[in-house]
OpenMM code with the backbone's topology and positions (N, CA, C; nanometers):
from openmm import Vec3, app, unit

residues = "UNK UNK UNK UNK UNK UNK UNK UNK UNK UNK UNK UNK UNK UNK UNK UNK UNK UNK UNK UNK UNK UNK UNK UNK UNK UNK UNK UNK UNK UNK UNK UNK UNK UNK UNK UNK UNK UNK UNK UNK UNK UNK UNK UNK UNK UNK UNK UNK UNK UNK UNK UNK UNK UNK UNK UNK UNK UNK UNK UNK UNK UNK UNK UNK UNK UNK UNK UNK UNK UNK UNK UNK".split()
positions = [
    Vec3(5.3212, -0.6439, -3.7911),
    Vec3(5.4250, -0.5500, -3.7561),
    Vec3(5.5411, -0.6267, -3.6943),
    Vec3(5.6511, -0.5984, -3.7610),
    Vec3(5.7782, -0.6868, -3.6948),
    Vec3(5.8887, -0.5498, -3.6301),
    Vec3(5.8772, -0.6046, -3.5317),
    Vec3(5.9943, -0.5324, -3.4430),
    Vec3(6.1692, -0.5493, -3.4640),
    Vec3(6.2215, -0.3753, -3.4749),
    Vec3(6.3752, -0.4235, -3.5687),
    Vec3(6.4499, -0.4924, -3.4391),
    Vec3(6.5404, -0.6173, -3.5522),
    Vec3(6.6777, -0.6458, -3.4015),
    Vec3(6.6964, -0.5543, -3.3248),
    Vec3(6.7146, -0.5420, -3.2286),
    Vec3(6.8604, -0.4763, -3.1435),
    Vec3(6.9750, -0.5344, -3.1337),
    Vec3(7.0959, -0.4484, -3.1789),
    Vec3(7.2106, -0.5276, -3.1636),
    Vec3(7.2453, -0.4978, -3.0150),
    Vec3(7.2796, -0.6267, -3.0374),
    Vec3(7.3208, -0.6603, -2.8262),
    Vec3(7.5084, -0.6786, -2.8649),
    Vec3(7.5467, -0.6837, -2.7443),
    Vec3(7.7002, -0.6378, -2.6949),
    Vec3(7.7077, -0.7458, -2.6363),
    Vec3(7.7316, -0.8760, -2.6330),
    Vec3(7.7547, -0.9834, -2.5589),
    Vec3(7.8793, -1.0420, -2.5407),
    Vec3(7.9689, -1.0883, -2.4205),
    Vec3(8.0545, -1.1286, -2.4635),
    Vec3(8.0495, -1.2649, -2.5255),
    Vec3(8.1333, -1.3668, -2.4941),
    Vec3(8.1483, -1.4704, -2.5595),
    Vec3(8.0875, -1.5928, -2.4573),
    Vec3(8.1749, -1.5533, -2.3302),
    Vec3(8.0655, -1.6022, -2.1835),
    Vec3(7.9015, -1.5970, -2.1834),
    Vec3(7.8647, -1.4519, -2.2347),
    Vec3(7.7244, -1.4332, -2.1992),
    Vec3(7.6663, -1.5350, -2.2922),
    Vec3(7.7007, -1.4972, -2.4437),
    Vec3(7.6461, -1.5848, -2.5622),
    Vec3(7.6645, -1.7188, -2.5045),
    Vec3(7.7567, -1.7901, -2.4749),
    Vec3(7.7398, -1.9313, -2.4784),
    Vec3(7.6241, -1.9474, -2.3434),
    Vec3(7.6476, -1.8905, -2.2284),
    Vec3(7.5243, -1.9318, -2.1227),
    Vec3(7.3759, -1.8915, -2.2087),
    Vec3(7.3514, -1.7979, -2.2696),
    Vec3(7.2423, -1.7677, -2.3735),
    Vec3(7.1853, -1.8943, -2.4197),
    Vec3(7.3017, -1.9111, -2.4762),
    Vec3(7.2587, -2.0439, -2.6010),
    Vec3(7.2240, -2.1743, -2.5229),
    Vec3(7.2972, -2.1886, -2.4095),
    Vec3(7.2763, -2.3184, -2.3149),
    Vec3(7.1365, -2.3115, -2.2761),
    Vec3(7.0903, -2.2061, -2.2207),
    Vec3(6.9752, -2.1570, -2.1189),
    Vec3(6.8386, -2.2110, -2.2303),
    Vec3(6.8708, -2.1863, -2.3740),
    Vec3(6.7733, -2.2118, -2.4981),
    Vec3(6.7851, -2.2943, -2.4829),
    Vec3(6.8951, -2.3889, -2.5055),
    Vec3(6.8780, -2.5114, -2.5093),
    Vec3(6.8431, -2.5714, -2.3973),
    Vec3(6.8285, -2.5585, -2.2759),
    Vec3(6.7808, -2.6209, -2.1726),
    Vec3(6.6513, -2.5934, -2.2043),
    Vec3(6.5538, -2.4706, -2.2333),
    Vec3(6.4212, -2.4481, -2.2445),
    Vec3(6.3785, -2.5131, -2.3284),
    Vec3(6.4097, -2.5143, -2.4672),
    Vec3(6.3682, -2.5810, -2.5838),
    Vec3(6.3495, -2.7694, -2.5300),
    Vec3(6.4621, -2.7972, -2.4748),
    Vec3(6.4527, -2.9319, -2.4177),
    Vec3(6.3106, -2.9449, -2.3541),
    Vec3(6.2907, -2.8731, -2.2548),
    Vec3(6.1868, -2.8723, -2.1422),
    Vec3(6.0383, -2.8326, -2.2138),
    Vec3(6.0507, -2.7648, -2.3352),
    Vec3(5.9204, -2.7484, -2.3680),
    Vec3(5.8973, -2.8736, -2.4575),
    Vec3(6.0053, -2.9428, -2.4978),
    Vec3(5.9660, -3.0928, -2.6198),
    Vec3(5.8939, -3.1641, -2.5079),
    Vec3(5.9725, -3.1594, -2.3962),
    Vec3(5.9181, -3.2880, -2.3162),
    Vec3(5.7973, -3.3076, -2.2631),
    Vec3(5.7553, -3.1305, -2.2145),
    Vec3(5.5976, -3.0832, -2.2026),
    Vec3(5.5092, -3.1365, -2.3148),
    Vec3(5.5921, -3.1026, -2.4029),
    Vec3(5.4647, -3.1108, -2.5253),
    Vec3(5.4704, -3.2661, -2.5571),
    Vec3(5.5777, -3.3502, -2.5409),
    Vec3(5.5091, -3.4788, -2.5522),
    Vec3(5.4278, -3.5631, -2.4806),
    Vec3(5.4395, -3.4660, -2.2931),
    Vec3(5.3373, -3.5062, -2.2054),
    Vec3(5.1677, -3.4788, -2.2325),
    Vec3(5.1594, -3.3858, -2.3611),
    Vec3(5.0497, -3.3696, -2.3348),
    Vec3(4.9742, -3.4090, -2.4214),
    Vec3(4.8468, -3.4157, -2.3346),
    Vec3(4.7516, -3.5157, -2.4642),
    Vec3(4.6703, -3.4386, -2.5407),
    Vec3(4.6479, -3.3257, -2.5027),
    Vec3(4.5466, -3.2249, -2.6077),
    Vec3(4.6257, -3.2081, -2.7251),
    Vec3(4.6248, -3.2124, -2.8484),
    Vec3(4.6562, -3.1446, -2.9420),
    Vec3(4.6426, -3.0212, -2.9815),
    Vec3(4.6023, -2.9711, -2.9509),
    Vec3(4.5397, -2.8194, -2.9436),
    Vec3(4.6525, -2.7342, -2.8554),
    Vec3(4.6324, -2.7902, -2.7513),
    Vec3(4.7439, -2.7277, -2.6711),
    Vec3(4.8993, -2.7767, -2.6575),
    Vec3(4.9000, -2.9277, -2.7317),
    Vec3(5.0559, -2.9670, -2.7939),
    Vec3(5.1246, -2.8162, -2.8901),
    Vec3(5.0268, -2.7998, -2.9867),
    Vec3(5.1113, -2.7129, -3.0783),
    Vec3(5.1687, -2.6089, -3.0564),
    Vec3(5.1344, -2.5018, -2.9600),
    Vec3(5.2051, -2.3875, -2.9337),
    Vec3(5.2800, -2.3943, -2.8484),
    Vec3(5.3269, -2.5219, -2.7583),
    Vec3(5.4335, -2.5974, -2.6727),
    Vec3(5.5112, -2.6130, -2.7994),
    Vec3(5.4761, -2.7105, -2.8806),
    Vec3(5.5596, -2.7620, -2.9362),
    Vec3(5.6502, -2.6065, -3.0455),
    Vec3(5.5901, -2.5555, -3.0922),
    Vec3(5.6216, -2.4324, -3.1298),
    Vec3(5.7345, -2.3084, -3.0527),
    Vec3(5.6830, -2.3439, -2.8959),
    Vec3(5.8021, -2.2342, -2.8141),
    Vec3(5.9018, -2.3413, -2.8372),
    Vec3(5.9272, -2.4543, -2.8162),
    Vec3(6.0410, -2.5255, -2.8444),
    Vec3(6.1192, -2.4846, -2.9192),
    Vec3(6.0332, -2.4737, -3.0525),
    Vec3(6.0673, -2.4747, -3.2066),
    Vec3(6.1587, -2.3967, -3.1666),
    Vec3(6.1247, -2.2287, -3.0944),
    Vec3(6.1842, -2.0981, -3.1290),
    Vec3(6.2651, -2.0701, -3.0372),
    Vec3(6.2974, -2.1801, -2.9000),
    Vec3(6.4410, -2.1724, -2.8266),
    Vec3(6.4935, -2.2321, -2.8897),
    Vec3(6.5035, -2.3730, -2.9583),
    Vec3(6.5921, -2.4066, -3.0950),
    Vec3(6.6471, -2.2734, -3.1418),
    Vec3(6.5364, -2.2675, -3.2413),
    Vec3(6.6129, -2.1788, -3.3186),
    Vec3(6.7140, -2.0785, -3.2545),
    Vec3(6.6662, -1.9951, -3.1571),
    Vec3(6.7212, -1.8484, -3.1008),
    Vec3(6.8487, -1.9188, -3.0543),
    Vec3(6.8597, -2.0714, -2.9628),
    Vec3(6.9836, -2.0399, -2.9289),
    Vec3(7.0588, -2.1203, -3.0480),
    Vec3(7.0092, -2.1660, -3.1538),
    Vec3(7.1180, -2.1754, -3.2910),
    Vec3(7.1936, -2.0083, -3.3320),
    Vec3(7.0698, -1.9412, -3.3072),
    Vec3(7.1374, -1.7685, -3.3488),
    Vec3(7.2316, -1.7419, -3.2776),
    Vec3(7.2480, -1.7696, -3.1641),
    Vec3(7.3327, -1.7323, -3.0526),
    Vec3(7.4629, -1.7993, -3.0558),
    Vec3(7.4601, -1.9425, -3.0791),
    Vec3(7.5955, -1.9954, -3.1031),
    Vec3(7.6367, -1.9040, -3.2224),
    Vec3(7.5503, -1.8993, -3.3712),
    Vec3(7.5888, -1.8873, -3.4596),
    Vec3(7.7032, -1.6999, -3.4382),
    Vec3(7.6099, -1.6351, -3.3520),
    Vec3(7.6837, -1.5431, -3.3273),
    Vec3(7.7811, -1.5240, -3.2362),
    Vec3(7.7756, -1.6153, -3.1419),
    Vec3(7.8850, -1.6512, -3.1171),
    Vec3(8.0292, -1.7037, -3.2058),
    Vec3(8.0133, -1.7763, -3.2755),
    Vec3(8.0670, -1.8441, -3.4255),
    Vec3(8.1598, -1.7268, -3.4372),
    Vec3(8.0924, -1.6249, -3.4634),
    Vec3(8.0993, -1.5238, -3.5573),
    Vec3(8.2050, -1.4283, -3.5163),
    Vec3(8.1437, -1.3899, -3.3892),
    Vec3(8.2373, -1.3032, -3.2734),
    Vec3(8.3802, -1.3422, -3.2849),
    Vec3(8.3731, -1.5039, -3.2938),
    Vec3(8.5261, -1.5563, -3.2735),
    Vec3(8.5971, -1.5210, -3.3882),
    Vec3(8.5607, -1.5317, -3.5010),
    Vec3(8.5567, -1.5072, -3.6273),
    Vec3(8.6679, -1.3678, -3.6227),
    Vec3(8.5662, -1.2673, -3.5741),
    Vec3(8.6163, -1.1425, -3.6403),
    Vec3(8.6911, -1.1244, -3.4747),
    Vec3(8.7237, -1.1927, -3.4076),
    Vec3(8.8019, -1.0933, -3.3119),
    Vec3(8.9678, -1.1331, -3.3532),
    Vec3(9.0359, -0.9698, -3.2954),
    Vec3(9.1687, -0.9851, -3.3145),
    Vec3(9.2194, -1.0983, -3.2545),
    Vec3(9.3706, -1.1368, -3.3520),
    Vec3(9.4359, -1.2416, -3.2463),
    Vec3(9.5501, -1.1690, -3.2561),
] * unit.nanometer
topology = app.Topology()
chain = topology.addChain("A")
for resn in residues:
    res = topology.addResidue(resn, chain)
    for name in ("N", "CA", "C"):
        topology.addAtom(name, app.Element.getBySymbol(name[0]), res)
């Protein structure tokens, strides 16, 4: 079962601290996961990484976007 987006209202401020905050986490979970020696428990470290990557790529990207379509 996949849960629909919600579209969020962000400004351009919020999005970029968003995207930073991922990228600070995503950082912090690589570094966990290269501290650790289980493999077992590397992978789903290494995995939340994966998905603050990704989320705050979404976030710039919508950020991107915002700029895109706003009036000048």
């Amino acid at each position: 079962m996949r849960i629909a987006a919600m579209p969020l209202d962000l400004s351009d401020a919020e999005l970029a601290t968003a995207a930073t905050a991922c990228r600070a986490m995503a950082y912090q979970e690589g570094e966990r996961a290269k501290k650790t020696e289980n493999p077992t428990m590397r992978g789903p470290v290494e995995s939340a990484a994966r998905r603050y990557a990704d989320l705050a790529e979404t976030l710039e990207a919508a950020r991107k976007e915002a700029r895109l379509r706003a009036p000048r």
